[in-house]
PDB file of the backbone (N, CA, C, O) and the ligand in Angstrom, with CONECT records:
HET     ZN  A 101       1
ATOM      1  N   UNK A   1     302.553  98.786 109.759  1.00  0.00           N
ATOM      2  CA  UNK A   1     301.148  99.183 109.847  1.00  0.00           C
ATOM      3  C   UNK A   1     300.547  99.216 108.445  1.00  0.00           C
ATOM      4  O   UNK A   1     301.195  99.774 107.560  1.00  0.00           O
ATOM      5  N   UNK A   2     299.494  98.728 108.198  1.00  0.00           N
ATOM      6  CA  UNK A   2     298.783  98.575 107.006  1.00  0.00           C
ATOM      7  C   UNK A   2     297.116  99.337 107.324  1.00  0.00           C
ATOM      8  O   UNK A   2     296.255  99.074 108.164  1.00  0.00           O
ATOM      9  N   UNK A   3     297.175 100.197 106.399  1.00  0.00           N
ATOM     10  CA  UNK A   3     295.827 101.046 106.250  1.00  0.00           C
ATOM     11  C   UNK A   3     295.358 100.920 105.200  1.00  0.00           C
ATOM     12  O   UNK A   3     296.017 100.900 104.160  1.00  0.00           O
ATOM     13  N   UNK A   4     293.830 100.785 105.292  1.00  0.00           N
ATOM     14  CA  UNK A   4     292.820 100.649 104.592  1.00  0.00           C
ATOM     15  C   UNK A   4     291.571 100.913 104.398  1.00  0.00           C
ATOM     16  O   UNK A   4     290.980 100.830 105.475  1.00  0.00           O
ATOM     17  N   UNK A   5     290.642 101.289 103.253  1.00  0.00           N
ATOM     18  CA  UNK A   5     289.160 101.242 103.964  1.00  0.00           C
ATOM     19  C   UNK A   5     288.349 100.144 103.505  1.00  0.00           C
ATOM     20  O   UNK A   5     288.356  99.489 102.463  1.00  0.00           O
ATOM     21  N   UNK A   6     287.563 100.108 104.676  1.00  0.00           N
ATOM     22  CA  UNK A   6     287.261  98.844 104.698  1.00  0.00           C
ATOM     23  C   UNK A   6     285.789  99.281 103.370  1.00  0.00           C
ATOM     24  O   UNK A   6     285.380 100.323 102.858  1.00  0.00           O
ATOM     25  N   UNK A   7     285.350  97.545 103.265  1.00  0.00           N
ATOM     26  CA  UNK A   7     284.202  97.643 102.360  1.00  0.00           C
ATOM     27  C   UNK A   7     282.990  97.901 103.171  1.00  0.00           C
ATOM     28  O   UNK A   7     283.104  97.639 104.369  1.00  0.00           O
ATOM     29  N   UNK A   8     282.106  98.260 102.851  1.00  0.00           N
ATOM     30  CA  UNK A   8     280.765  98.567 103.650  1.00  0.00           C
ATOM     31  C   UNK A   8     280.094  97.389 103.226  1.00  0.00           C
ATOM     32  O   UNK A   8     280.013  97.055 102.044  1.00  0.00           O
ATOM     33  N   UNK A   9     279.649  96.805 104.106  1.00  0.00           N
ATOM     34  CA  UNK A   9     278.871  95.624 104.210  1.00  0.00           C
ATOM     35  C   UNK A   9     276.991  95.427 104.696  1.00  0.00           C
ATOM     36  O   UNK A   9     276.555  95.431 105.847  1.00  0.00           O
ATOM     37  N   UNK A  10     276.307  95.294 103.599  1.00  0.00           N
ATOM     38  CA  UNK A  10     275.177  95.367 103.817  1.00  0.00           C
ATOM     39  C   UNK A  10     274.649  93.474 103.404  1.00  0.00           C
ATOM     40  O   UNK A  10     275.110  92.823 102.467  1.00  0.00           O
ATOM     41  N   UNK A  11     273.651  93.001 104.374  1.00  0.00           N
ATOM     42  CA  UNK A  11     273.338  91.537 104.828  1.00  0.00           C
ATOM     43  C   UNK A  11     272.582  91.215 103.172  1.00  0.00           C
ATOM     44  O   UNK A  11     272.933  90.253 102.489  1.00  0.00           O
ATOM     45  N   UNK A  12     271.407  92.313 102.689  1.00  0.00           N
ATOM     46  CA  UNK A  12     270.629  91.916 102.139  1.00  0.00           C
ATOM     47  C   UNK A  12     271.393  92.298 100.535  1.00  0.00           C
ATOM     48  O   UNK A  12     272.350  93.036 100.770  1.00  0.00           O
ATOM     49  N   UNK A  13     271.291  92.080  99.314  1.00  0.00           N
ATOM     50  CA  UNK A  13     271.926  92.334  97.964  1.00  0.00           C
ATOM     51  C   UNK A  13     272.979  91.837  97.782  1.00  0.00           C
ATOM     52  O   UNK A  13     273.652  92.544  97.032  1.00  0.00           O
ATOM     53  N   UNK A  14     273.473  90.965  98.090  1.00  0.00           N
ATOM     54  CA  UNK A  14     274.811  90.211  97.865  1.00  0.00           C
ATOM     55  C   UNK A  14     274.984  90.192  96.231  1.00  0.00           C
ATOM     56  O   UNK A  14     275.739  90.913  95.579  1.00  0.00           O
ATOM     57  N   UNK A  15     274.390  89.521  95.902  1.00  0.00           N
ATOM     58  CA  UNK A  15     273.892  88.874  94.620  1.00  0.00           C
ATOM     59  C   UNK A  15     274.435  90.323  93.501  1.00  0.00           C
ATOM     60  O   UNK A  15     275.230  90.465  92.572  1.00  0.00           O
ATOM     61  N   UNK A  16     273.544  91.117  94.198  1.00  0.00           N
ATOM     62  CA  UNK A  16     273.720  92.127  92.718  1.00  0.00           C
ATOM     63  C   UNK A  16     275.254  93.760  93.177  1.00  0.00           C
ATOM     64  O   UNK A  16     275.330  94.901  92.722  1.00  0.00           O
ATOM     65  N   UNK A  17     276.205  92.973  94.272  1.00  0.00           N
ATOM     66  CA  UNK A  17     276.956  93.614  94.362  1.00  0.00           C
ATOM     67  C   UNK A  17     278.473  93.164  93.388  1.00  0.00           C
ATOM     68  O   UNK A  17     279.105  92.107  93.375  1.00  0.00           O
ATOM     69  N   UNK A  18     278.703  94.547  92.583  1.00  0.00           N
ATOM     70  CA  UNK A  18     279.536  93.640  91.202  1.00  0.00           C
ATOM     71  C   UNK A  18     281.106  93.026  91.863  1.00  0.00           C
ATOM     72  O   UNK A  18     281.565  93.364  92.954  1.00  0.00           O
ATOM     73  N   UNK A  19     281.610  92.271  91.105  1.00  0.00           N
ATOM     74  CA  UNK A  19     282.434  91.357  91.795  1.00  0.00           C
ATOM     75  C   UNK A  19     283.495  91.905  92.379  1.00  0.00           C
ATOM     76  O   UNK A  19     283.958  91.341  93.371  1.00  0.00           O
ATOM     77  N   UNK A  20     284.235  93.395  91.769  1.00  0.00           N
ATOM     78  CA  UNK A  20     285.110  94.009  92.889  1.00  0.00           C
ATOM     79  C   UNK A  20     284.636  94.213  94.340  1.00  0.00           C
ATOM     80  O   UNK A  20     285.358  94.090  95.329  1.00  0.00           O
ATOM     81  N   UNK A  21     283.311  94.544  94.341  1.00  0.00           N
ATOM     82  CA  UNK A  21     283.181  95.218  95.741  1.00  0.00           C
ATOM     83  C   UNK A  21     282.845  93.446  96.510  1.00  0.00           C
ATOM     84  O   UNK A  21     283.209  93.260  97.671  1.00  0.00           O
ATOM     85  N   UNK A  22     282.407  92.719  96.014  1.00  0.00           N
ATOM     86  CA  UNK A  22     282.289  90.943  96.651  1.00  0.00           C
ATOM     87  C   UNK A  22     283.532  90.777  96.812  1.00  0.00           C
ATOM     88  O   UNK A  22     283.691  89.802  97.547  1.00  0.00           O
ATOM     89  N   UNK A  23     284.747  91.341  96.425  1.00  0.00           N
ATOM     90  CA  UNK A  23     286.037  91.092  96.264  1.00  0.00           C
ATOM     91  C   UNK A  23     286.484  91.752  97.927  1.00  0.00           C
ATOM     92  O   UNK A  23     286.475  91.020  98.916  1.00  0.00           O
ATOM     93  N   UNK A  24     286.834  93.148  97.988  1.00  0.00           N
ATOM     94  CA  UNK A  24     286.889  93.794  98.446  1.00  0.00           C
ATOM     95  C   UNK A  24     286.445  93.040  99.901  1.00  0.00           C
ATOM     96  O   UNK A  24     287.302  92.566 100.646  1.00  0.00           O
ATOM     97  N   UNK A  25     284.724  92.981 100.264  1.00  0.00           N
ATOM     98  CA  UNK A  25     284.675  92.040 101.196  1.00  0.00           C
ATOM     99  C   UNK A  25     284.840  91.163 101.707  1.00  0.00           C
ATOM    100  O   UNK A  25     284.649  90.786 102.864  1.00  0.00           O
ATOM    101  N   UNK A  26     285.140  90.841 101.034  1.00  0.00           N
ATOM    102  CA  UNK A  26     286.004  88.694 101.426  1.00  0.00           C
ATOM    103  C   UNK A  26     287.569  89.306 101.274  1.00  0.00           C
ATOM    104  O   UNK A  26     288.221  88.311 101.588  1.00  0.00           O
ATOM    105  N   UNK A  27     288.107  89.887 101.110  1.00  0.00           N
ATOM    106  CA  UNK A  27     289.362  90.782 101.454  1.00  0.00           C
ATOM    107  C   UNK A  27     289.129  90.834 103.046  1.00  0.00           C
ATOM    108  O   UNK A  27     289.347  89.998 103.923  1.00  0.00           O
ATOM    109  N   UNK A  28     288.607  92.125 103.081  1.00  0.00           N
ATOM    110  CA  UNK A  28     287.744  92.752 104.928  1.00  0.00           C
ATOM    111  C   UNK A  28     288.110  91.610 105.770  1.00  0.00           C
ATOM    112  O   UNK A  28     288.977  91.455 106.630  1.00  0.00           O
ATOM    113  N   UNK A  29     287.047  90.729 105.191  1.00  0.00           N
ATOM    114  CA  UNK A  29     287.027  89.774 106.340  1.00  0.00           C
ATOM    115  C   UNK A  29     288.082  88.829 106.743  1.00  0.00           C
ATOM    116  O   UNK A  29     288.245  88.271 107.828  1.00  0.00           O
ATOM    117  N   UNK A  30     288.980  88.740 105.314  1.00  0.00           N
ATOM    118  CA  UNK A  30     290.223  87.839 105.736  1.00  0.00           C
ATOM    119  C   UNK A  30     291.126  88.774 106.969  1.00  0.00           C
ATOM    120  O   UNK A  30     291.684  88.606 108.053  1.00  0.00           O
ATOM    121  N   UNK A  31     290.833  89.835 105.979  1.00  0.00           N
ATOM    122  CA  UNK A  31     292.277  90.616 107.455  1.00  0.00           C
ATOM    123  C   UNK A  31     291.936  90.402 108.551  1.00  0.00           C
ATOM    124  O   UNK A  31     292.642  89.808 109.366  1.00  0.00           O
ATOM    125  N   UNK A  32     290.681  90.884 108.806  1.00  0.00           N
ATOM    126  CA  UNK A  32     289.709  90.961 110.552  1.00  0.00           C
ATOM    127  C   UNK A  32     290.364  89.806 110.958  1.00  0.00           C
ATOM    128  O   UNK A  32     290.838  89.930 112.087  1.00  0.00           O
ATOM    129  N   UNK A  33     290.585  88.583 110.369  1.00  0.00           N
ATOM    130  CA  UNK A  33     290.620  87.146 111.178  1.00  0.00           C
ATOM    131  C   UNK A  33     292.319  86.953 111.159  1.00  0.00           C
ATOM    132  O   UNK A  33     293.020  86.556 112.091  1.00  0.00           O
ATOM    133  N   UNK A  34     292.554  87.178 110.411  1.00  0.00           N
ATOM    134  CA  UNK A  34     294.311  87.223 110.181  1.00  0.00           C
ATOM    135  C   UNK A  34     294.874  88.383 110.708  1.00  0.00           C
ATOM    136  O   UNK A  34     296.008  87.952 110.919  1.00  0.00           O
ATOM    137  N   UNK A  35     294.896  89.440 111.040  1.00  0.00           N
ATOM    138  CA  UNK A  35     295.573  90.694 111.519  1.00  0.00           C
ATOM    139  C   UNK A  35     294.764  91.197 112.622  1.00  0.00           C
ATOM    140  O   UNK A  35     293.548  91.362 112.722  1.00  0.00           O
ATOM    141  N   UNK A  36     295.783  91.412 113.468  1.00  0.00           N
ATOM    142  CA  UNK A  36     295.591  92.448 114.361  1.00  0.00           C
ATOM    143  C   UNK A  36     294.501  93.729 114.579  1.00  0.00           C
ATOM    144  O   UNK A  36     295.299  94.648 114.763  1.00  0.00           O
ATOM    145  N   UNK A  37     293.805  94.043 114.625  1.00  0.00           N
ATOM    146  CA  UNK A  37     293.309  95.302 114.748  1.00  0.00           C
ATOM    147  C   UNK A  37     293.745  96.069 115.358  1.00  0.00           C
ATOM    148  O   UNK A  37     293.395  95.843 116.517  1.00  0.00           O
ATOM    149  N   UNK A  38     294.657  97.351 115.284  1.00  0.00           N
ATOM    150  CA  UNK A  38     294.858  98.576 116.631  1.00  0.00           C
ATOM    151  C   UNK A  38     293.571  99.380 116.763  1.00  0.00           C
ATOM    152  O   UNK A  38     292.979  99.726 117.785  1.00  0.00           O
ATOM    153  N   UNK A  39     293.292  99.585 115.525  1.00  0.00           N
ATOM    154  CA  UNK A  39     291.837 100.601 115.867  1.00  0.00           C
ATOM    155  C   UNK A  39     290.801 100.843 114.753  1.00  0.00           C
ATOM    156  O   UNK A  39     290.971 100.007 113.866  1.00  0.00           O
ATOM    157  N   UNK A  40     289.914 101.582 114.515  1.00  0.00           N
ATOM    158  CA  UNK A  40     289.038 101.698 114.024  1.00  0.00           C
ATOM    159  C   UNK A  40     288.612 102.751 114.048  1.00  0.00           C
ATOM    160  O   UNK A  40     288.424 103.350 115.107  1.00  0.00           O
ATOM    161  N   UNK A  41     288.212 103.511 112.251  1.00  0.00           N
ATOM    162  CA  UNK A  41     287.972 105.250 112.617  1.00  0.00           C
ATOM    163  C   UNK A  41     287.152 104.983 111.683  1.00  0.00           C
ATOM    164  O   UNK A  41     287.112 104.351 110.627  1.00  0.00           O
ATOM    165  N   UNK A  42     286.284 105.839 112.551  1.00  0.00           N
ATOM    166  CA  UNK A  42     285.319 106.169 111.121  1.00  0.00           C
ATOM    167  C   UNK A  42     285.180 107.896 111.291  1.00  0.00           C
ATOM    168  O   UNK A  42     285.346 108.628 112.266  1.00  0.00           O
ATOM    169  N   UNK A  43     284.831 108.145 110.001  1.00  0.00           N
ATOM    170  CA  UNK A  43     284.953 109.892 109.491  1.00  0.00           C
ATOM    171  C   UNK A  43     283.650 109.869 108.189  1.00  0.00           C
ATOM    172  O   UNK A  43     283.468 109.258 107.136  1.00  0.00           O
ATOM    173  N   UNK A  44     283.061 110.724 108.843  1.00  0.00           N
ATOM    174  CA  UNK A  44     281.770 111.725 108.029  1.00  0.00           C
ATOM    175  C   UNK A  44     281.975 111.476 106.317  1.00  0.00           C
ATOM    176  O   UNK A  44     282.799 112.088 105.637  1.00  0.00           O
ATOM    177  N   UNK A  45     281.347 110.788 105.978  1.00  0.00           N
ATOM    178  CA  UNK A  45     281.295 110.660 104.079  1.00  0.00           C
ATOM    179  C   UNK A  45     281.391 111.911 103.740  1.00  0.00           C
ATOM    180  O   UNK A  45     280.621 112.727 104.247  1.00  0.00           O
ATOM    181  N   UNK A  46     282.396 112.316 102.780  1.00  0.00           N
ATOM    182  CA  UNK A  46     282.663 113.387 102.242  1.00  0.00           C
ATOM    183  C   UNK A  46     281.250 113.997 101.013  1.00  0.00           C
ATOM    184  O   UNK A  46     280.606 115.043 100.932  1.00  0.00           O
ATOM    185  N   UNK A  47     281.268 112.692 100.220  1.00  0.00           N
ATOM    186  CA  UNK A  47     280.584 112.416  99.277  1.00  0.00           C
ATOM    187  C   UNK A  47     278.634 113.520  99.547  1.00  0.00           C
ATOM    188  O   UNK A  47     278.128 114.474  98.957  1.00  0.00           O
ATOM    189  N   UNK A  48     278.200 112.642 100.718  1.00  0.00           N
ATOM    190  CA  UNK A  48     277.111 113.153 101.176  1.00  0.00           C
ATOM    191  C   UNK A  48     276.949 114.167 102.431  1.00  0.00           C
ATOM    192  O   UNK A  48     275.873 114.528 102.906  1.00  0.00           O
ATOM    193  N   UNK A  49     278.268 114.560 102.878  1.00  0.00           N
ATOM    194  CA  UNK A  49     278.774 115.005 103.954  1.00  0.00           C
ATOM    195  C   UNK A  49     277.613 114.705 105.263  1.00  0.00           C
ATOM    196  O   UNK A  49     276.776 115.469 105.743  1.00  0.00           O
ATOM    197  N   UNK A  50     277.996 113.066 105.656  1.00  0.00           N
ATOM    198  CA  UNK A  50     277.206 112.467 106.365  1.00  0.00           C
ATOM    199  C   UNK A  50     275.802 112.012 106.570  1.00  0.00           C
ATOM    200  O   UNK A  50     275.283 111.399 107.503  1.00  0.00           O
ATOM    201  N   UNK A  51     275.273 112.527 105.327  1.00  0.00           N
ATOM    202  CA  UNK A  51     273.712 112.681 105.687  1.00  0.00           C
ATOM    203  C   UNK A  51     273.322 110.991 105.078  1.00  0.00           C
ATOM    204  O   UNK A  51     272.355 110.386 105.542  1.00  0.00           O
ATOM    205  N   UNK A  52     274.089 110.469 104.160  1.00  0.00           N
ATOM    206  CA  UNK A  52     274.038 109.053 103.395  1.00  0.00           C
ATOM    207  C   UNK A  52     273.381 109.099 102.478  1.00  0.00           C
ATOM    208  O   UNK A  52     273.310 108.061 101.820  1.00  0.00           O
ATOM    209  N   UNK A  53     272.537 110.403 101.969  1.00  0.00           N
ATOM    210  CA  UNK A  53     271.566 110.383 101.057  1.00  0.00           C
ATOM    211  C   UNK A  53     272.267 111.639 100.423  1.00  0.00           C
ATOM    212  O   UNK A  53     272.935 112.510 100.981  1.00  0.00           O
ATOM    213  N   UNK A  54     271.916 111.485  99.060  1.00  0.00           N
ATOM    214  CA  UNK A  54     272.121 112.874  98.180  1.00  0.00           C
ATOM    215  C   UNK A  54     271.149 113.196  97.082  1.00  0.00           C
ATOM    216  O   UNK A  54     270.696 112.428  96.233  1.00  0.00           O
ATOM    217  N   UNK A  55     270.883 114.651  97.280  1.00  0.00           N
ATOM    218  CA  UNK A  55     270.151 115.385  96.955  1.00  0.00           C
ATOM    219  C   UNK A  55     269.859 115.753  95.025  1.00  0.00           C
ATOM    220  O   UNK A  55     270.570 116.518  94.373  1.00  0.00           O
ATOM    221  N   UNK A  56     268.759 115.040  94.518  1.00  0.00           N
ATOM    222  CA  UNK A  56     269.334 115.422  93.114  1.00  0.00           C
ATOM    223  C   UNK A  56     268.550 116.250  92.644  1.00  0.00           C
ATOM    224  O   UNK A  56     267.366 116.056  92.917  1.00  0.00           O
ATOM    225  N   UNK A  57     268.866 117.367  91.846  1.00  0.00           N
ATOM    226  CA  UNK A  57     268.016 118.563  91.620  1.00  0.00           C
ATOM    227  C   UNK A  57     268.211 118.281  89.718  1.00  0.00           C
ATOM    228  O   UNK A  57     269.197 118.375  88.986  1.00  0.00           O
ATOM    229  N   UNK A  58     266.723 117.901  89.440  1.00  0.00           N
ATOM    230  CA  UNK A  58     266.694 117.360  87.942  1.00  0.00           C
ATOM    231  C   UNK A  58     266.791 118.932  86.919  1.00  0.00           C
ATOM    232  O   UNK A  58     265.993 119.862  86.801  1.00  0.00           O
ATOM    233  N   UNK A  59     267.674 118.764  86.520  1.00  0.00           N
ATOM    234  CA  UNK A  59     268.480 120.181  85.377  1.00  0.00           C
ATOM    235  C   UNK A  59     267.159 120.280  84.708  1.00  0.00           C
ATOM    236  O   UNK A  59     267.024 121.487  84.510  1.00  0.00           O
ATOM    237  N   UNK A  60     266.286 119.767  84.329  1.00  0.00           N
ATOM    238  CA  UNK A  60     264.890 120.253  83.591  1.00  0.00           C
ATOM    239  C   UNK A  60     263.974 120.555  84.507  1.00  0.00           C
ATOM    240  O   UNK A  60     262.774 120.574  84.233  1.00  0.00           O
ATOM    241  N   UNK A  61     264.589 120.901  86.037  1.00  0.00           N
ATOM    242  CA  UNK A  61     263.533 121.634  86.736  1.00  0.00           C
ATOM    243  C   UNK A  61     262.980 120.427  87.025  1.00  0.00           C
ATOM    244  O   UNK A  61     263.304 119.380  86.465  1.00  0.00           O
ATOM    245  N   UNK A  62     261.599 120.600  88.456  1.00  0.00           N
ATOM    246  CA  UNK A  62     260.855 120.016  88.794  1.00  0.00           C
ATOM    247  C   UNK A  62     261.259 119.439  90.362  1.00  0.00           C
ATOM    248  O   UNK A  62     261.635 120.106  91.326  1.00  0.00           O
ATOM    249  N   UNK A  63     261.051 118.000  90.267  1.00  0.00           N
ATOM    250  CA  UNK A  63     261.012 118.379  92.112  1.00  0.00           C
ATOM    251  C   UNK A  63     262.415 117.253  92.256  1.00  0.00           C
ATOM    252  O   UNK A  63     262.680 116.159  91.757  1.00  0.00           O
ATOM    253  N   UNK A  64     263.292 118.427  93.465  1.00  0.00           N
ATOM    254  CA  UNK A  64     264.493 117.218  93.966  1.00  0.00           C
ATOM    255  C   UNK A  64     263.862 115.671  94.358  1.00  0.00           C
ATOM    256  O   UNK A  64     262.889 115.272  94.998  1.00  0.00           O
ATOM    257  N   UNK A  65     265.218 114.908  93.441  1.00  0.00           N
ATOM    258  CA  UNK A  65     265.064 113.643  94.389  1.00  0.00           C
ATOM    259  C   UNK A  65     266.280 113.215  95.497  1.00  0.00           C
ATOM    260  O   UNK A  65     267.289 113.857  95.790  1.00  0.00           O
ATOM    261  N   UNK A  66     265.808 111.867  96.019  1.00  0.00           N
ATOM    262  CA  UNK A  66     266.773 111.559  97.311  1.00  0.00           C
ATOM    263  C   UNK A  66     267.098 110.148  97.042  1.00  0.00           C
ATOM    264  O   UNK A  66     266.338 109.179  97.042  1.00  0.00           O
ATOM    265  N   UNK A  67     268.602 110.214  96.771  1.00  0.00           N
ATOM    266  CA  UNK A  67     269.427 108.970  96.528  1.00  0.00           C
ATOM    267  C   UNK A  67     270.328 108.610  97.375  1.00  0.00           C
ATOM    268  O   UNK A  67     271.023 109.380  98.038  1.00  0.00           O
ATOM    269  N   UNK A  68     270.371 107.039  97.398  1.00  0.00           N
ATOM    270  CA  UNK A  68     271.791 106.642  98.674  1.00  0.00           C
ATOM    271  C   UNK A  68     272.512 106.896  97.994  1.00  0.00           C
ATOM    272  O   UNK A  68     272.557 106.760  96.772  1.00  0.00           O
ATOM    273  N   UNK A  69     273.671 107.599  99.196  1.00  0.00           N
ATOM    274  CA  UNK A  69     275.131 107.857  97.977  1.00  0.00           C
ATOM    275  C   UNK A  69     276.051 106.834  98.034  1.00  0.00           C
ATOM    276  O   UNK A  69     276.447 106.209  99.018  1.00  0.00           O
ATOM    277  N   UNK A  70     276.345 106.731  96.890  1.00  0.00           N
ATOM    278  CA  UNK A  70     277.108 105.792  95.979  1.00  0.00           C
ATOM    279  C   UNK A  70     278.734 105.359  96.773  1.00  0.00           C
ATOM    280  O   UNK A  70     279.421 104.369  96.524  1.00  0.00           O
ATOM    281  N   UNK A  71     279.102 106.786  98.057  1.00  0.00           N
ATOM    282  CA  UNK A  71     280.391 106.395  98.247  1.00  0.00           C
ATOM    283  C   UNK A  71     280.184 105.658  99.877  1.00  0.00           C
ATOM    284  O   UNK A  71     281.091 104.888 100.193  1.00  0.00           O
ATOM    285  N   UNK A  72     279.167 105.837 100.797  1.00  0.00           N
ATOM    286  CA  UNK A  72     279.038 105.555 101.982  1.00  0.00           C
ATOM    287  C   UNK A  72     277.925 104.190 101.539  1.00  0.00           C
ATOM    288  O   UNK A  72     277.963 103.156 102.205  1.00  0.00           O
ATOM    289  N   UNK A  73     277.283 104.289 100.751  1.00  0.00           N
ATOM    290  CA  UNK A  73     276.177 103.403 100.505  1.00  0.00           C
ATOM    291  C   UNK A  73     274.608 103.470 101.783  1.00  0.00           C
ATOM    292  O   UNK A  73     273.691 102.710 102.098  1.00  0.00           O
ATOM    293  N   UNK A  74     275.133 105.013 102.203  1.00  0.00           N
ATOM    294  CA  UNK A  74     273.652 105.253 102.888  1.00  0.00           C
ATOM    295  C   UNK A  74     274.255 104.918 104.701  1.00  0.00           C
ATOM    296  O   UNK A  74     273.598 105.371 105.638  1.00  0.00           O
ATOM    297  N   UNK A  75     275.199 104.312 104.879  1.00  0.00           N
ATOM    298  CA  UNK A  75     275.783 104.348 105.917  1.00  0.00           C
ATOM    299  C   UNK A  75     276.177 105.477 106.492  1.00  0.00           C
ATOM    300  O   UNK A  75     276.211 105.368 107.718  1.00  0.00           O
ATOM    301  N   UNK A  76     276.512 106.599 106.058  1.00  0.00           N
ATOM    302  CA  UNK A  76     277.261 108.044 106.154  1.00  0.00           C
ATOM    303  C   UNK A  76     278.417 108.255 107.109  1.00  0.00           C
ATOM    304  O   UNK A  76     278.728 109.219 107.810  1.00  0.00           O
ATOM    305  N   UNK A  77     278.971 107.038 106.922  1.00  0.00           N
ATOM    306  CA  UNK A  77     280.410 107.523 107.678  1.00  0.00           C
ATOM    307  C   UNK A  77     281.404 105.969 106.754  1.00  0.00           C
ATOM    308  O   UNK A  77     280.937 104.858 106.502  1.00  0.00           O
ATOM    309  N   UNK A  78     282.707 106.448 106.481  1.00  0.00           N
ATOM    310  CA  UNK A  78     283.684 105.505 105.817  1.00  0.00           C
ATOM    311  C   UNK A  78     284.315 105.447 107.421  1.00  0.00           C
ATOM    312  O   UNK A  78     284.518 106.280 108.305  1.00  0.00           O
ATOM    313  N   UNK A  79     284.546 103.620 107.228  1.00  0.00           N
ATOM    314  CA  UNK A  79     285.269 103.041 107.936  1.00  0.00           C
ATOM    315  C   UNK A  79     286.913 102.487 107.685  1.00  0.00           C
ATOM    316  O   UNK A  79     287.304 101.533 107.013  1.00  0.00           O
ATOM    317  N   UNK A  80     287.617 103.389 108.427  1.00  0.00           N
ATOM    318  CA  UNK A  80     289.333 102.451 108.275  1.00  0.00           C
ATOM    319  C   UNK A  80     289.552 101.681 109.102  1.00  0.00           C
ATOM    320  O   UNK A  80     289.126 101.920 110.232  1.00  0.00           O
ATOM    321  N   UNK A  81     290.019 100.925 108.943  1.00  0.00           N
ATOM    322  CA  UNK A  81     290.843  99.999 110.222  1.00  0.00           C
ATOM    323  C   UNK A  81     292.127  99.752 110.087  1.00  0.00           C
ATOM    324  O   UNK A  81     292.592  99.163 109.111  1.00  0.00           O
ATOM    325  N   UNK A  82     292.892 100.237 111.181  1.00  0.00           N
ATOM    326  CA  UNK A  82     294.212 100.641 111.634  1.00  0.00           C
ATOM    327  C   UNK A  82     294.649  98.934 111.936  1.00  0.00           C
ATOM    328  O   UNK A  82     294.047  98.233 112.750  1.00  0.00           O
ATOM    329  N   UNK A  83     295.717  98.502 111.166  1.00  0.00           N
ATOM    330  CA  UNK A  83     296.075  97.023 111.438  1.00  0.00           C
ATOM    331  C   UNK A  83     297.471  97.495 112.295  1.00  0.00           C
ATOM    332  O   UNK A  83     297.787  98.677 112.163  1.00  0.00           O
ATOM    333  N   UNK A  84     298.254  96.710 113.094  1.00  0.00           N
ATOM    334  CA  UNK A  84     299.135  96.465 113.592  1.00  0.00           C
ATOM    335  C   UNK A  84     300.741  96.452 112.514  1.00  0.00           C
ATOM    336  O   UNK A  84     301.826  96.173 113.026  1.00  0.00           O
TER     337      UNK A  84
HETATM  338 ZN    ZN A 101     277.988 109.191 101.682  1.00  0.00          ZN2+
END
């Protein structure tokens, strides 16, 4: 059994995603087609604890902002896939 998480895959920004994570996906997709799948879990981003956005409160005061977080990429849940 081989575990992993998978890359999060968004259609539009290819271009300006840096070459590990372009890596990472063309990884994804080889397994999907070459291995087995048993299953598929996904679990609540720790990072943003699901919400996909995080909250930034600027240390010089003034008004929170709202950022995609960096570990779900705004998706709010990490995906594993359970190979055979
Ligand atoms: Zn997140």
């Amino acid at each position: 059994m081989c575990r992993r998480n998978s890359a999060t895959i968004r259609t539009s920004g290819w271009t300006v995603q840096s070459l590990e994570v372009k890596f990472d996906i063309l990884k994804a997709l080889a397994a999907d087609k070459l291995y087995i799948k048993k299953r598929t879990e996904y679990k609540a981003c720790q990072t943003c604890a699901g919400e996909g956005i995080l909250k930034v409160i600027p240390s010089s005061g003034g008004e929170t902002t709202e950022e995609t977080c960096p570990t779900c990429r705004g998706l709010k849940n990490l995906t594993s896939i359970i190979f055979e």
